[in-house]
C-alpha positions in Angstrom: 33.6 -11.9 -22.7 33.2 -8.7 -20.6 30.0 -8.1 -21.9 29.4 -11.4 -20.0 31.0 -10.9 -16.7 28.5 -7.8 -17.0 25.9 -8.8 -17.6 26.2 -11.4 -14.8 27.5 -8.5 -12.2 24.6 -6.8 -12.5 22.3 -10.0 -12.2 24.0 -10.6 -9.1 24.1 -7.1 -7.8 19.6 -6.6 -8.4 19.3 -10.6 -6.7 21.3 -9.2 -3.7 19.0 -5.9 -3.7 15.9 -7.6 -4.3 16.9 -10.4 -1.6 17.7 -7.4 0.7 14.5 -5.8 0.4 12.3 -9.1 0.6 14.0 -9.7 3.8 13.4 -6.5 5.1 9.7 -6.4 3.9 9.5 -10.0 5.3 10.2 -9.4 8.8 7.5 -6.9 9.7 4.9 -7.5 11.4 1.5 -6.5 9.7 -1.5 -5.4 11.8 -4.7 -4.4 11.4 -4.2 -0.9 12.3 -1.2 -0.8 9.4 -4.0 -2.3 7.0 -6.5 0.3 8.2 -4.2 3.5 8.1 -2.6 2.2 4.8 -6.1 1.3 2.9 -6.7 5.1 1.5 -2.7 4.6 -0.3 -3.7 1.5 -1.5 -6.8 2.5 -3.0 -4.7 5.3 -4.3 -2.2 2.8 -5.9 -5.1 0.6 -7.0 -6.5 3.8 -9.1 -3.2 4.4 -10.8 -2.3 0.8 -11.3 -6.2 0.9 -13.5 -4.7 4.3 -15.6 -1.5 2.6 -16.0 -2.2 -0.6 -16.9 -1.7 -0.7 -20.5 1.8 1.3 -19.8 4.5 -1.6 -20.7 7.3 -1.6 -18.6 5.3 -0.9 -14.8 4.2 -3.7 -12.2 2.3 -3.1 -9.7 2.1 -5.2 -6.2 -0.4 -4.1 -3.7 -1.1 -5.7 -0.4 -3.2 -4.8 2.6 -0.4 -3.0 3.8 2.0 -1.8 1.1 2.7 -1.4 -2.4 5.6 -2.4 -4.9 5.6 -0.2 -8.4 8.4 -1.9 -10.5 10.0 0.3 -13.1 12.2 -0.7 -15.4 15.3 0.3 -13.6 13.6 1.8 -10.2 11.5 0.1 -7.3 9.5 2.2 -5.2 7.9 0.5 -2.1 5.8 2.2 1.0 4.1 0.9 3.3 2.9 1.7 7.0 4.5 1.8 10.3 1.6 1.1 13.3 5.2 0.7 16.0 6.5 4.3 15.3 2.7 5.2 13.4 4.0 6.9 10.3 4.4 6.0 6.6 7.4 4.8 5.5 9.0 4.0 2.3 12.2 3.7 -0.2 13.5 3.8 -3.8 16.0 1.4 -5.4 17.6 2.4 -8.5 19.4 -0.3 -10.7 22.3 1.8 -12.6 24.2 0.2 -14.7 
């Protein structure tokens, strides 16, 4: 029984995260300068997401402007800024 109430805690706790961060990602604007400044880290990620690719246990999401690597307890996410022109980015861990 508490295995189960676990178990569905931390469902609800990474649906909450996730939801937070899809939100977040959701709501900014993408521009052609962010694609253009951004294109030499996603050719980057694309290159690594090749190496990797046979690695169980990493996803990879890569758009114009950002990139998702899914671990299997981590998120890492960047991306670029063209308001405040810089890079930005964040890590979510899921500890149990």
């Amino acid at each position: 029984m508490a295995s189960d109430v676990r178990e569905r805690l931390r469902a609800a706790i990474r649906e909450a995260n996730e939801n937070n961060l899809a939100t977040r990602r959701a709501s900014r604007e993408v521009t052609a300068e962010a694609e253009r400044a951004f294109r030499p880290v996603r050719k980057a990620a694309e290159e690594v997401r090749d190496e990797l690719q046979s690695t169980p246990g990493i996803k990879f999401t890569i758009n114009p402007e950002s990139v998702r690597v899914s671990l299997v307890d981590r998120e890492l996410w960047c991306s670029y800024d063209a308001e405040q022109q810089r890079f930005v980015g964040e890590e979510s861990a899921h500890s149990w």
